[in-house]
C-alpha positions in Angstrom: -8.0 -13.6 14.1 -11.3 -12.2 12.6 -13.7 -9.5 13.3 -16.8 -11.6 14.6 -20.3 -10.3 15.5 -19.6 -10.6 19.2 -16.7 -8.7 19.1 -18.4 -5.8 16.6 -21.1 -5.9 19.6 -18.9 -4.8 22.6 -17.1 -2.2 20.3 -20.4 -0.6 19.1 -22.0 -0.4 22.7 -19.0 1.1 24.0 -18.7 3.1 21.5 -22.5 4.4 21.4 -22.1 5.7 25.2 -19.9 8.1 23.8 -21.9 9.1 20.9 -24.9 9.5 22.6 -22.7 12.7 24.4 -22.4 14.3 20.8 -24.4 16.1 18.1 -28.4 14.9 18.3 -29.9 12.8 15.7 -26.8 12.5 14.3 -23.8 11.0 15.4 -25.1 7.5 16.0 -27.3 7.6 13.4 -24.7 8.7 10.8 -22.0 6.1 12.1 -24.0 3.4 11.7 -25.0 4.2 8.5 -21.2 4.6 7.6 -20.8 1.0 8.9 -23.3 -0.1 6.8 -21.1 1.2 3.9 -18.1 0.3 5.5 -19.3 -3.2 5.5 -20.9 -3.1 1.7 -16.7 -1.8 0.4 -15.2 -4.5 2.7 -17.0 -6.8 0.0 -16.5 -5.0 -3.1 -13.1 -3.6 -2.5 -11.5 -5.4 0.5 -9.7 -4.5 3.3 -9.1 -5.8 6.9 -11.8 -6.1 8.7 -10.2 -5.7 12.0 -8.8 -2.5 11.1 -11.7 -0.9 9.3 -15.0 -1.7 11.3 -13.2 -0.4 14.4 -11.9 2.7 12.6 -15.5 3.2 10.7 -17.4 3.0 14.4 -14.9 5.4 16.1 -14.4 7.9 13.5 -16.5 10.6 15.0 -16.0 9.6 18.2 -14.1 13.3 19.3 -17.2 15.1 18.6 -18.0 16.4 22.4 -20.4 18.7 21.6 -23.6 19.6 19.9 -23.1 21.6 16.4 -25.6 21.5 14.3 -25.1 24.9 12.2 -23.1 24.5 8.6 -20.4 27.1 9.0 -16.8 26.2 7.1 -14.7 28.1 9.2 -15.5 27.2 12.5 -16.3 23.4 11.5 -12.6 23.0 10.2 -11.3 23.7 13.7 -13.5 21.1 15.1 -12.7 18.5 12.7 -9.3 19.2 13.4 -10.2 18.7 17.1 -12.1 15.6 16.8 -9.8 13.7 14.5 -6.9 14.2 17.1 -9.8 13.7 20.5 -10.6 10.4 18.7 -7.4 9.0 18.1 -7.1 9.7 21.5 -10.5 7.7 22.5 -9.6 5.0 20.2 -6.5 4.3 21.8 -8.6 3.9 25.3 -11.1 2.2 23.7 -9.2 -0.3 22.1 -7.1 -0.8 24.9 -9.9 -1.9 27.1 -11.3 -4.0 24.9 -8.4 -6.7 25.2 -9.1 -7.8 21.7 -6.3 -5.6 19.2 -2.7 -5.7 19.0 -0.8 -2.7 19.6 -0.1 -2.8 16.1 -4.1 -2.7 15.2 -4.9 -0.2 17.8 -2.0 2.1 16.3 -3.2 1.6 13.1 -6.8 2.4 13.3 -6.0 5.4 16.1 -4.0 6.9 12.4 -6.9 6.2 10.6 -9.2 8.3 13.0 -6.9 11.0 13.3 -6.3 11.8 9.6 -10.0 10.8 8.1 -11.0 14.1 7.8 -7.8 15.5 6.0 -9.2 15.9 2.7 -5.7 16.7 1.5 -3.4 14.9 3.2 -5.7 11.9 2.1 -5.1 12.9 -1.5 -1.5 13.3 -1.7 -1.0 9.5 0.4 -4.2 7.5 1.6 -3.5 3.6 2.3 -6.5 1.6 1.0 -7.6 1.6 4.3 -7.8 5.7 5.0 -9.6 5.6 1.8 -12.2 3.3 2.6 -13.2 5.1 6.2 -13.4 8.0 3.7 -15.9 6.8 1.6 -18.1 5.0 4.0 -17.8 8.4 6.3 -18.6 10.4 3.1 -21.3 8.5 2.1 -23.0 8.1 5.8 -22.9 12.0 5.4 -25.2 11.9 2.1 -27.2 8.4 2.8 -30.9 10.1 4.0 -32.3 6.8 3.7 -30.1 5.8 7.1 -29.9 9.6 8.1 -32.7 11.8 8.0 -30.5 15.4 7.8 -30.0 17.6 10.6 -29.4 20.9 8.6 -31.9 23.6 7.7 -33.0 22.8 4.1 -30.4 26.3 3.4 -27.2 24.9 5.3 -28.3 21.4 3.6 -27.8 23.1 0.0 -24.2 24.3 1.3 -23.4 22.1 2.6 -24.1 19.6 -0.2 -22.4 22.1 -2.9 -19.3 21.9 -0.1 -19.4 18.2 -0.4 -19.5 18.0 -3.8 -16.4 20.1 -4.8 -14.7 18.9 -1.6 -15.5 14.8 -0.5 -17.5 13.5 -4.1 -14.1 14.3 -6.2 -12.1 12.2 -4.2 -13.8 9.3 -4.6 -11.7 6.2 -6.2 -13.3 2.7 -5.7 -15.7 1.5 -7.7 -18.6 0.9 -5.1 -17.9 4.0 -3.7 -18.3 6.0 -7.1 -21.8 4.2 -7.8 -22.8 5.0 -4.3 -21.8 8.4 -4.3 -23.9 8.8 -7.6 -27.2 6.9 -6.3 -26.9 9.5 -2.8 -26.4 12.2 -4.7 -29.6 11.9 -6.8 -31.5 11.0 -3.9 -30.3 14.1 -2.1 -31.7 16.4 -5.1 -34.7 14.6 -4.8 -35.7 16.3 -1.9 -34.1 19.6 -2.3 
């Protein structure tokens, strides 16, 4: 079974109802950008479709609140949060959809609860953890599909975070080039 347009429709409008309930100009903006991404690796580095459009729409999808200030500390907790509120979501998501196998909605549930483990993915990402990385990672730095939420100050942190943190874990080949082309254009306009 494949992952056909009228399928990706019903998961994105359910999942933009809850998106809209999350951090302005952002969230839908951003995961639509990482679908566009997600979509552009599919291609280059392939993957199953099934399990990575899903994952790459509800990825952010625990995000129940409106933070818009760049602050480390605090944002780990609420990644920590999401990731485990999403799986969560996915799960309920999924189910209602009538379209996944338990085995599907199990494995893309994982995949949103552990995308944001920046170590965990390093010691053992599948191919598909590492793909939701990179399309999340670059929907983060993509402000041609994004315009940024941040001061122009928490922008330069949080860019220097991203680079020591999310650009050095980079492994496919698309997703390196990417990464490179973002990057330049974020220094553009700093």
């Amino acid at each position: 079974m494949g992952f056909g347009q009228k399928l990706e429709e019903k998961l994105k409008k359910t999942v933009l109802k809850y998106l809209e309930k999350g951090r302005p100009g952002w969230d839908i903006p951003h995961t639509l950008a990482c679908v566009y991404w997600m979509k552009k690796l599919i291609k280059s580095e392939g993957g199953n479709p099934r399990i990575l459009i899903p994952a790459i729409y509800l990825h952010d999808i625990g995000y129940p609140f409106k933070i818009m200030k760049f602050n480390p500390k605090k944002n780990l907790n609420l990644k920590e949060y999401h990731m485990k509120r999403g799986a969560t979501l996915s799960k309920k998501i999924l189910k209602s959809l009538k379209e996944f196998s338990q085995k599907e909605i199990e494995e893309i549930s994982q995949i949103v609860k552990r995308h944001d483990d920046i170590d965990g993915l390093k010691i053992n990402a599948s191919k598909h953890e590492q793909l939701v990385f990179e399309a999340d990672s670059l929907g983060q730095i993509d402000i041609n599909r994004v315009k940024p939420t941040f001061t122009k100050s928490d922008r330069i942190k949080f860019l220097a975070r991203f680079k020591k943190i999310r650009a050095t874990n980079f492994k496919t080949d698309l997703g390196k080039k990417a990464l490179k082309m973002l990057l330049e254009d974020n220094e553009k306009i700093m």
